[in-house]
Legacy VTK file of the C-alpha trace (Angstrom):
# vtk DataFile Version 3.0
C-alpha trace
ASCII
DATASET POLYDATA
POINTS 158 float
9.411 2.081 -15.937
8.125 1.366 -12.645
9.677 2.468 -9.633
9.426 2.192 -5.921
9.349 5.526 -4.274
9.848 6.918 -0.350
10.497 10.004 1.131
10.170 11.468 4.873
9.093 14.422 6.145
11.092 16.869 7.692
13.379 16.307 10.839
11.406 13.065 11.990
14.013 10.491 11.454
17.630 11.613 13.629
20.564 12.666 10.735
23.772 12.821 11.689
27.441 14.402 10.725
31.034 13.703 11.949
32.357 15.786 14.647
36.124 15.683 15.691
36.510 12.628 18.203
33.510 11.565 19.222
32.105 9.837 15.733
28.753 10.110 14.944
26.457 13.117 16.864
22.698 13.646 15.640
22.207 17.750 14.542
19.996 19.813 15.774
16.881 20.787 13.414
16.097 24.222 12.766
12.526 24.280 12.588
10.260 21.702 14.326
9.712 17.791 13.188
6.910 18.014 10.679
4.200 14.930 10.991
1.617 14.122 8.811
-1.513 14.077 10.384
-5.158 12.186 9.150
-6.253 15.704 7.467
-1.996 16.603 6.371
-2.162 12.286 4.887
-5.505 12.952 3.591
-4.537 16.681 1.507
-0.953 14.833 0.244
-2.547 11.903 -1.182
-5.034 13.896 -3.051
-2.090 15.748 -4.383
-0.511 12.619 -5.508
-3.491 11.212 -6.986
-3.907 15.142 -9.192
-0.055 14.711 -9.744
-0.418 11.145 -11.083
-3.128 12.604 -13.675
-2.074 15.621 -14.626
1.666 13.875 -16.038
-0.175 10.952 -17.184
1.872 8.668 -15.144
0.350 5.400 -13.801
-0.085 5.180 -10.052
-0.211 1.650 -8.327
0.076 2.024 -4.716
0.516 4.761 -2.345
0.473 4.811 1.337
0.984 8.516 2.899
1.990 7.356 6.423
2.861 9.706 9.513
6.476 9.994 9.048
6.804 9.187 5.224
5.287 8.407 1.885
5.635 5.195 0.001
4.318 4.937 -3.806
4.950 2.690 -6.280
4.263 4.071 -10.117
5.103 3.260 -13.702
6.507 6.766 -15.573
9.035 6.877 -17.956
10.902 9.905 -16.123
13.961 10.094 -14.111
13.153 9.332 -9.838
14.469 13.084 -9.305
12.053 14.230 -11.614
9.375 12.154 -10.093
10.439 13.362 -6.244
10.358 16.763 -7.495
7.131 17.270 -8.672
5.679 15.113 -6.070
7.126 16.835 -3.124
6.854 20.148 -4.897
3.015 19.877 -5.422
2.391 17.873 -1.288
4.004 21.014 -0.068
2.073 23.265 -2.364
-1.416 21.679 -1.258
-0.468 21.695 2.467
0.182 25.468 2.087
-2.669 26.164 0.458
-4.881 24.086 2.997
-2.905 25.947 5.672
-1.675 22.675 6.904
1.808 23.702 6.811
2.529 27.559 7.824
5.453 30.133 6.876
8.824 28.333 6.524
8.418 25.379 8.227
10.356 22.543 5.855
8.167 19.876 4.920
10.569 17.375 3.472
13.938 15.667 4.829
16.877 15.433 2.600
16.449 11.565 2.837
14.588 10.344 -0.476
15.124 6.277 -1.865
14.160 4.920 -5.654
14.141 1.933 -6.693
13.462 0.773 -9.941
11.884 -2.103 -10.094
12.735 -4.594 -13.133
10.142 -7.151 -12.900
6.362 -8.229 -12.437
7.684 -10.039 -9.750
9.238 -6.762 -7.799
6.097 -4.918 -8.885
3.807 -6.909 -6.994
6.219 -7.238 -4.106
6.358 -3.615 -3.596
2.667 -3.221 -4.322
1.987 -5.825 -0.986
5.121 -3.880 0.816
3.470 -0.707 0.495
0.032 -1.501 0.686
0.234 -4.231 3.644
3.519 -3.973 5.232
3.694 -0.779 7.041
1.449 -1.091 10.223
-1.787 0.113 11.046
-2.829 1.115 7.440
-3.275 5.248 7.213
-3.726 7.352 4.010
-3.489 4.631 0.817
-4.323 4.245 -2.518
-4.562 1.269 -5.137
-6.327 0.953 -8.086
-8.022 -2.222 -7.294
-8.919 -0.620 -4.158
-8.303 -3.752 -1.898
-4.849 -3.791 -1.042
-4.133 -7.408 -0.880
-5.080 -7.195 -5.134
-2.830 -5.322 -7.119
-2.955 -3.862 -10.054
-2.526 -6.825 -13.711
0.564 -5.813 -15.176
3.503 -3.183 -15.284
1.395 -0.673 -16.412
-1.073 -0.760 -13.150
-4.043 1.651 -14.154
-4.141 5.500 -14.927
-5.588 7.167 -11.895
LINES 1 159
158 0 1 2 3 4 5 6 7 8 9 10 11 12 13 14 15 16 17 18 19 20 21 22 23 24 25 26 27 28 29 30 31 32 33 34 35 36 37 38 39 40 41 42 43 44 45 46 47 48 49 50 51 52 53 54 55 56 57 58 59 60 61 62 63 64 65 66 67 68 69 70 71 72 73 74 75 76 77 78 79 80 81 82 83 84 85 86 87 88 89 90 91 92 93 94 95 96 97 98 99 100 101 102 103 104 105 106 107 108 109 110 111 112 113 114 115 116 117 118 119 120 121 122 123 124 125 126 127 128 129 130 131 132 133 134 135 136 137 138 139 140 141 142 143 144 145 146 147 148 149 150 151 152 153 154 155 156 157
């Protein structure tokens, strides 16, 4: 089943709790924002393209941006099983690389699936991802033109 998948990194989009009588208040992080930069984009989408592989799952678009990841890919898991191992194996990379140091958090709480029922939604996440997030960074397709995607729900094994 194809699915629509985006994440953030940690502490670069403002989350907020209730406090007594004055509504919403943005908290604090505990460790500093975490952007991706060209060589941090460049180390997580290898890891998505090796993650992609290794579980056999098909990838169709992926666009590792500065703030968040978008991908779009056809697996017949659960999302949370998909965020998991995604995020899991990003942050291992970025350690390894020593991109990311000690116990800096990588990931924000904030994650979004959808799953996408139709050709139709395929290809519009496909363009959404691919050509609809601003100067284009980090990306992947298996066509590898972006405005092209991939025949099919299945897309192509990476």
């Amino acid at each position: 089943m194809p699915w629509l998948l985006t994440w953030r990194t940690y502490a670069t989009y403002p989350t907020f709790s209730r406090r007594e009588g004055d509504g919403r208040s943005a908290v604090s992080p505990s460790h500093e924002p975490l952007t991706l930069d060209a060589e941090r984009r460049e180390a997580a989408l290898h890891s998505i393209l090796a993650t992609c592989r290794a579980k056999g799952w098909h990838l169709l678009a992926a666009h590792v941006r500065t703030t968040h990841i978008h991908i779009v890919l056809d697996a017949q898991d659960p999302a949370s099983f998909l965020f998991a191992n995604l995020k899991a194996r990003i942050t291992r990379a970025l350690r390894a690389a020593n991109l990311v140091h000690g116990a800096q958090p990588v990931w924000a709480d904030y994650r979004n699936a959808r799953w996408l029922t139709s050709e139709e939604a395929v290809v519009r996440a496909i363009r959404y991802v691919l050509d609809c997030q601003g100067t284009p960074m980090e990306r992947y397709s298996p066509c590898g033109s972006a405005g092209d995607p991939a025949p099919g729900l299945g897309g192509l094994p990476v």
